[in-house]
N, C-alpha and C positions, 0 to 999 in steps of 0.2 A: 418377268416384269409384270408389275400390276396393271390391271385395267381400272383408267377413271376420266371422269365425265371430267372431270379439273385438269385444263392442258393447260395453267401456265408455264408460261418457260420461266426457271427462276437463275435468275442473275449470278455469277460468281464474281464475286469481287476479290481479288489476292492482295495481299498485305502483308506477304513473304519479307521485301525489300524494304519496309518501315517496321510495322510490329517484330516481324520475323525476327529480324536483328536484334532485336533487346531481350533474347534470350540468350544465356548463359554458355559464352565460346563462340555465340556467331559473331561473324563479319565476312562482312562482301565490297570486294574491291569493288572501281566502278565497273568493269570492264566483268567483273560478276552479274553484277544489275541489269547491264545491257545483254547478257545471255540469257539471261532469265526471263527475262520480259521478252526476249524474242522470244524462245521455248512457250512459256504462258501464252502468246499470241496465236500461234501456231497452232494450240489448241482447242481455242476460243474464250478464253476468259473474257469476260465483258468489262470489267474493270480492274486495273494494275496502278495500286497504292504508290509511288516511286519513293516517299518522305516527307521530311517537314525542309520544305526550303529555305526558314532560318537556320536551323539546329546546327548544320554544318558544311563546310565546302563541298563534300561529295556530292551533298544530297544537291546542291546547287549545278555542279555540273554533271551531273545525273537527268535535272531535269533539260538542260540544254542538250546534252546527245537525245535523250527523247523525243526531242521534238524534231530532232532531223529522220525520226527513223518513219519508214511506211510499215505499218501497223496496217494488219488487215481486217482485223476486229477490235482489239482492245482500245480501251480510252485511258490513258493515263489521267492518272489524279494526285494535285496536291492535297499535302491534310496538313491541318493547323488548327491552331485555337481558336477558339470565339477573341476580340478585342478587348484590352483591358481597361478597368474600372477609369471611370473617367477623363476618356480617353475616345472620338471619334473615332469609327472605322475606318475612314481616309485620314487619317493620324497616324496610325497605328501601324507600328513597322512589321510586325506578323502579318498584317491583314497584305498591307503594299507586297509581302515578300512572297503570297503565295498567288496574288493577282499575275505578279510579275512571271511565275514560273511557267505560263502561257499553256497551261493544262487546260482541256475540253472541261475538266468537272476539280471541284472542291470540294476536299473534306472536312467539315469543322466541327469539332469536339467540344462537347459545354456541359455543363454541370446540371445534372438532373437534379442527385439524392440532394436533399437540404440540407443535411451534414456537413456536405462541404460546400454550399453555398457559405453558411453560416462558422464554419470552423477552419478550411482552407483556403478559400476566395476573398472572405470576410467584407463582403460585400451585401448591402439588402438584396430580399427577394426579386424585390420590382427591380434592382440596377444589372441583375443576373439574367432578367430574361427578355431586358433591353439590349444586353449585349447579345444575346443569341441572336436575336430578333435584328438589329444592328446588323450584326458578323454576316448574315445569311443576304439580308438586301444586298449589302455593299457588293460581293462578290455576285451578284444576280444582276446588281447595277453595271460591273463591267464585263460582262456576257457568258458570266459560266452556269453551267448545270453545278447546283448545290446538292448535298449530303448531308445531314445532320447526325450526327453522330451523339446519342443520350449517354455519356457516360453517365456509371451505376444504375444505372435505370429499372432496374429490377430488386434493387435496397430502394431508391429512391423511391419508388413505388408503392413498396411496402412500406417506409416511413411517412413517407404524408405523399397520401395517391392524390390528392388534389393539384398541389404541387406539382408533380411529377406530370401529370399530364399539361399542367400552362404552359412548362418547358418546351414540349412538343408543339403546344398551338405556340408559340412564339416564332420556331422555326419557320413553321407552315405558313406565318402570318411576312416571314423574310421572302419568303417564296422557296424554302428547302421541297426537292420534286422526289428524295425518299426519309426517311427517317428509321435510324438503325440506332433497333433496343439493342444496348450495350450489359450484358453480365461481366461486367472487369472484372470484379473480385473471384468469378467462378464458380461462385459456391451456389446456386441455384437447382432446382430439380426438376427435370420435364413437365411435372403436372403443375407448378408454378409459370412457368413459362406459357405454359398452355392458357391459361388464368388470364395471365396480364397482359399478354398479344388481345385476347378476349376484351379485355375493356378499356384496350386503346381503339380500338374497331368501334366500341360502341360510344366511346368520350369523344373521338373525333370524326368518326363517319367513315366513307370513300377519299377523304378530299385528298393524301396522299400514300402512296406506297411504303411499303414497311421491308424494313430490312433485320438481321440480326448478326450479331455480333457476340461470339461466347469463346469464355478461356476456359481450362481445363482442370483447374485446382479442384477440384469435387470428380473428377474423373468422367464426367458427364456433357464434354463439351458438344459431338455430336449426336448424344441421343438430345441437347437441348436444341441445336439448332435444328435437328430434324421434323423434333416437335413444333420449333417455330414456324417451319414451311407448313405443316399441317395446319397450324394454324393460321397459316394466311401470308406469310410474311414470301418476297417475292427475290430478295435478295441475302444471299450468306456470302458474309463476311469469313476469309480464313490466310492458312499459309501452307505451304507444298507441308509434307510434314509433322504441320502441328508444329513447327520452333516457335520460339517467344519464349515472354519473361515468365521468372516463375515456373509453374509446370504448365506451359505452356496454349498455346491458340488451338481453338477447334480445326484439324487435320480435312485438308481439303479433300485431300485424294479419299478418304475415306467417306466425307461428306457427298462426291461425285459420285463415287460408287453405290452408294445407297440408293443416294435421289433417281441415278437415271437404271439401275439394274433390280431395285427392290419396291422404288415407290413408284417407278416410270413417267418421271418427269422430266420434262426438256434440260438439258444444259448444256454448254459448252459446243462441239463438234459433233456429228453423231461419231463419231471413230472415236474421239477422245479417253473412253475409259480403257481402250486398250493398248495407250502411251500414259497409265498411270504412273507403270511401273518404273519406267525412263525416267519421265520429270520427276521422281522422288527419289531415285537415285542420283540424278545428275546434281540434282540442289543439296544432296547431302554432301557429294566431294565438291562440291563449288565451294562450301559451308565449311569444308574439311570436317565433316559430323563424320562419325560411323553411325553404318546402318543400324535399323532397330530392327533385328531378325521378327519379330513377332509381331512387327506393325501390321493392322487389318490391310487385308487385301494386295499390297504394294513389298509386305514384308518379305526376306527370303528365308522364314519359315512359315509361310501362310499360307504355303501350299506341300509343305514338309510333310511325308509320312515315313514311321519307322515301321521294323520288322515287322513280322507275326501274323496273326487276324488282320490287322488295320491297312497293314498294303495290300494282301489276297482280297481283300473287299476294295478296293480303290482300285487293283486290278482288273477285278470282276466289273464293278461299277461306278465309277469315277465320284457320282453328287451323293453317292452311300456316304463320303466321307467328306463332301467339297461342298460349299454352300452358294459357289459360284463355279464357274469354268475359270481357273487360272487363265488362260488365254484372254477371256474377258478383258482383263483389268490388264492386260502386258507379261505378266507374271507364267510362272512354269512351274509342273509339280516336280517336285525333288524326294526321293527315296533317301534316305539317310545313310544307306551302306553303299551305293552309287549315283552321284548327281545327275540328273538327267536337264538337258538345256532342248529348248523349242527353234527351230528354225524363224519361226514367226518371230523372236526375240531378236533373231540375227536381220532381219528384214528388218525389221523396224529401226533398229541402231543404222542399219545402213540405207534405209530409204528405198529410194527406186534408181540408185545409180548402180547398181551391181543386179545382176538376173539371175538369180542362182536357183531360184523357183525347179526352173529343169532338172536342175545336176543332183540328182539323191546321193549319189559319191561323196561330189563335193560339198555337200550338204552337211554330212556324215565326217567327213576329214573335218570343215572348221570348226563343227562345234564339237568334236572332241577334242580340237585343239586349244580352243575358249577355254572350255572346263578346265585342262591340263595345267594352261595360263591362272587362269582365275584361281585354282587349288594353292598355285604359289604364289597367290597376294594379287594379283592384276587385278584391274574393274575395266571395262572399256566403254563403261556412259556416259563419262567425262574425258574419253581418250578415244575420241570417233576416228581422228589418223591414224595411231598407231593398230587398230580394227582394220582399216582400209588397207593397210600396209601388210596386215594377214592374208587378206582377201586378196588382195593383189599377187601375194607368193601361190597362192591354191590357184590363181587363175593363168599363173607363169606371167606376168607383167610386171615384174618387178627386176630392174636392173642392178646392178652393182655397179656405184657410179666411182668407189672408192673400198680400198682395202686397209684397215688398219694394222700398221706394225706392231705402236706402242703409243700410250700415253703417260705422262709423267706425272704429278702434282707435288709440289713439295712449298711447303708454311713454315714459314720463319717468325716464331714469336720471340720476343726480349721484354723483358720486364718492362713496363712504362709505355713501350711503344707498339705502335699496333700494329697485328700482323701483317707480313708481305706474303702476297703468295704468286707463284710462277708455275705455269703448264708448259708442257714439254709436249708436242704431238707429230708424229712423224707417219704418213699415209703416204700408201702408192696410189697414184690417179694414172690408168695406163701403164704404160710404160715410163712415168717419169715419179720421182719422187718427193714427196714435199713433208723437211722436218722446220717445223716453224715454233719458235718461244714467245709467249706474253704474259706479261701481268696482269693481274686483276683482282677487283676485290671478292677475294675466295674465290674456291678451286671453280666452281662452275661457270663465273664472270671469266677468269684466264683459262678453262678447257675451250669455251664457245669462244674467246678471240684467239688462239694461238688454232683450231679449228677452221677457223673462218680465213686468218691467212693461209692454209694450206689449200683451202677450197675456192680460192677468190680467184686466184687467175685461171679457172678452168671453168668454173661457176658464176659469175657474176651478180645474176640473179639472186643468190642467198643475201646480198644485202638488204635487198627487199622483206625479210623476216626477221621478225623482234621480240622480242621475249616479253611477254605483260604481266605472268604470273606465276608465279613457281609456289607449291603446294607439298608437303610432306609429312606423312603419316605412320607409326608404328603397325606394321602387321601381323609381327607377334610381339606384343609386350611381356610374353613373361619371360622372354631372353632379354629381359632390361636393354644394357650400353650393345648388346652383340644382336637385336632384335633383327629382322629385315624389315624395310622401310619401303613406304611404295610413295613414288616421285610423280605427281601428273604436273606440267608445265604449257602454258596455253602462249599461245605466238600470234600475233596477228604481222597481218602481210599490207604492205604498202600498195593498193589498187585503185586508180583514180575511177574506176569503171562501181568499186566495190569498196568504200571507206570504211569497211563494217565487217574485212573476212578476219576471220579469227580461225584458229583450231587448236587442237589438243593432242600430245602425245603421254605417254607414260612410262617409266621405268621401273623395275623391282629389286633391290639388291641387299644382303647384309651390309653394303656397302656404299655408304648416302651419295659419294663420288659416282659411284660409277652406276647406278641409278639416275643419275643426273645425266650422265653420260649417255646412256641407252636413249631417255629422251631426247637427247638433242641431238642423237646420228637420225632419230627418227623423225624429228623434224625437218631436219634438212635432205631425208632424203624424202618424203613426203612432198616437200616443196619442190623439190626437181623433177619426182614422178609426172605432178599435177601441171608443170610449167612443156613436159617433155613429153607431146602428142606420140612420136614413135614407141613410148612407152607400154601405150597401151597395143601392140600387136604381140602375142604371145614368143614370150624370149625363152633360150635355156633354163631349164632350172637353176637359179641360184641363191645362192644362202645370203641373209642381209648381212650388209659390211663389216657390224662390230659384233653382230648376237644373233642367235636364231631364235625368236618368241615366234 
């Protein structure tokens, strides 16, 4: 870590859940949004983006679960546009919609470069920086922290600097409390960056805080927002990442890394950099993304060594070859001819509800068991139950609440008409037996009701658990239609104590059925674990109901 006389702490602002999305294949349920902002909070992000609360219904009730949730640090914010041409602030149904989304702070978005004052807005200069000007009062008028957001600002800059900085005093003159240089287009280079942070400082003074804002089209998104903090700017704009349009937003986790292990500046949590590696895996199977083995820091080749010279040197001395401590960032070194996994990985995913710290054994059994798993398609960052449901077998607290006979699935398609489908399930509970039939639509909807009949009059409680999400991905693609697929399905539970619990299990199979299936024994018997306090006193060893992961 460096030593400097300069201790700001600088702000991270996340825009995962509005920018992030308008990259190519994302989408996040709402019930996405609300894990991630919990996650993000958890770590300290100081501000979490949630959308435009016109654009679309989500984004709408998005911001109303927000606002029920207790946040321990972050401030949610709407973003929206400046007001249109002609058109009053308090008119204006953008401006009403984002007032309305009852956020701490606003974000509004306005046109620097004169280009598109002049060629997309089609608006005078003076009516463009009345609307800024306008956009920022109003919403100051009805009691938010404002944001100014310079789209192009570094073209616009370059094309007529005059310009480009009125925009800014406009904001300032709204009362915006930061202003964030915006590189849309991407295409910028650090020592430009460096330049024009430079004589926004000297055009407008001290009078407000500077933030940045960079995509990644020129491949330079955080060597420019790095630059920007050097030069002065107190908040970075990003997404878990790097997702967004295009080729994407400057990578937060990467940008964290830098700031608080290389430049030694305040951010986030102090622990935060070593749940990098969690939040950027957990938001890629939110995302259903696959990972980018070679992402800096968070990637699971970022701490890869092969053969030869290059492991005998990493053996001998770890930073001969590591330019951080894997452990730092959450991350584990991995040998290529045998994956090795960190305990500290397994703490982390599992918190401080399991003490395994003592047991070197047991230490040693789950995460060879992990790898074993993980070797055949599992991930468990997105699948914290079906993890807990391991740990619980190593620790002997896991019961057999139910043994499976058989299940059945059989689809009736006919031309024209849409398919029928019926489950067949037949389980021993005790001593007594329960084969029960349902419909539903597709095999998964009729496994989990013809399931749920056999479990209901022994179980009660499983009504209590609901299915929100169901997620599916190829593991190996290059067995095309015969590939195996890995199934994560997220449940939330009816608790009037806890309006808000949610979890996750996973499945792996060549077979999308019965991947679906391993999930859902594993949620319901995760629910009955968690509900079933004699549970946790150490029982016989027993194998889980339908599979042993």
């Amino acid at each position: 870590m460096s030593d400097r006389s300069d201790n700001r702490r600088i702000e991270i602002y996340d825009t995962t859940l509005r920018d992030g999305t308008q990259g190519e294949g994302v989408s996040l349920s709402l019930v996405d949004k609300i894990k991630i902002t919990r996650r993000l909070d958890a770590m300290g992000v100081d501000y979490i983006e949630g959308g435009y609360p016109l654009s679309n219904p989500k984004d709408v009730a998005y911001f109303k679960e927000a606002a029920r949730l207790e946040l321990a640090h972050a401030r949610v914010c709407a973003f929206g546009m400046t007001r249109r041409r002609g058109v009053s602030a308090a008119e204006d149904g953008g401006m009403r919609a984002l007032v309305e989304a009852q956020t701490p702070v606003v974000t509004i978005v306005g046109k620097t470069w004169d280009l598109h004052v002049d060629e997309v807005l089609r608006v005078s200069h003076e009516e463009n920086l009345a609307m800024i000007r306008d956009s920022v009062a109003y919403c100051r008028e009805q009691g938010r922290e404002v944001f100014y957001d310079a789209e192009h600002f570094f073209d616009g800059l370059r094309a007529n600097p005059d310009y480009a900085l009125a925009t800014l005093r406009a904001a300032v003159e709204g009362g915006a409390t930061r202003l964030i240089l915006c590189d849309t287009n991407g295409g910028s280079l650090p020592a430009w960056i460096t330049e024009a942070i430079d004589r926004v400082r000297q055009g407008l003074g001290g009078e407000v805080k500077l933030g940045i804002h960079t995509h990644n089209d020129g491949g330079l998104a955080a060597a420019n927002a790095l630059a920007a903090v050097e030069a002065g700017c107190v908040q970075v704009q990003g997404t878990i990442n790097g997702i967004g349009e295009r080729c994407g937003n400057v990578d937060l986790t990467t940008v964290v890394a830098n700031l608080r292990l290389k430049m030694g500046f305040d951010c986030l949590l102090p622990d935060a950099t070593t749940r990098l590696t969690e939040i950027s895996r957990f938001v890629y199977e939110l995302a259903n993304l696959n990972l980018y083995a070679g992402q800096p820091f968070v990637g699971p080749a970022a701490f890869a060594h092969k053969g030869g010279m290059h492991v005998h040197a990493v053996n001998r001395l770890a930073r001969s070859y590591e330019h951080v401590p894997p452990e730092s960032v959450g991350n584990t070194r991995r040998v290529l001819v045998s994956e090795l996994s960190g305990v500290s990985n397994l703490q982390a995913l599992l918190g401080d509800k399991y003490d395994l710290a003592a047991d070197r054994e047991l230490q040693r059994k789950l995460l060879g068991r992990i790898a074993e798993l993980e070797d055949r398609g599992y991930q468990f960052e997105a699948a914290g139950a079906s993890l807990e449901l391991l740990v619980r077998s190593a620790l002997k607290q896991r019961r057999q609440y139910w043994a499976l006979d058989h299940y059945r699935c059989v689809i009736l398609k006919q031309d024209a008409i849409e398919p029928q489908t019926e489950a067949i399930v037949k389980l021993r509970i005790g001593e007594a037996w329960q084969h029960q039939v349902a419909e539903g639509d597709g095999p998964v909807n009729a496994l989990d009701s013809a399931m749920r009949k056999c479990l209901r009059p022994h179980y009660p409680q499983l009504d209590k658990v609901h299915l929100r999400d169901y997620r599916v991905r190829v593991v190996n693609s290059r067995a095309e239609s015969a590939a195996k697929v890995r199934v994560i399905v997220d449940f939330a539970v009816e608790d009037p104590d806890n309006p808000d619990r949610y979890f996750s299990t996973i499945g792996v199979s060549e077979n999308i059925v019965e991947a679906s299936w391993q999930a859902l024994v594993d949620a319901f018997e995760y629910h009955l674990l968690e509900t079933d306090t004699d549970a946790l006193e150490p029982q016989a060893a027993a194998e889980p109901a339908a599979r042993s992961v």
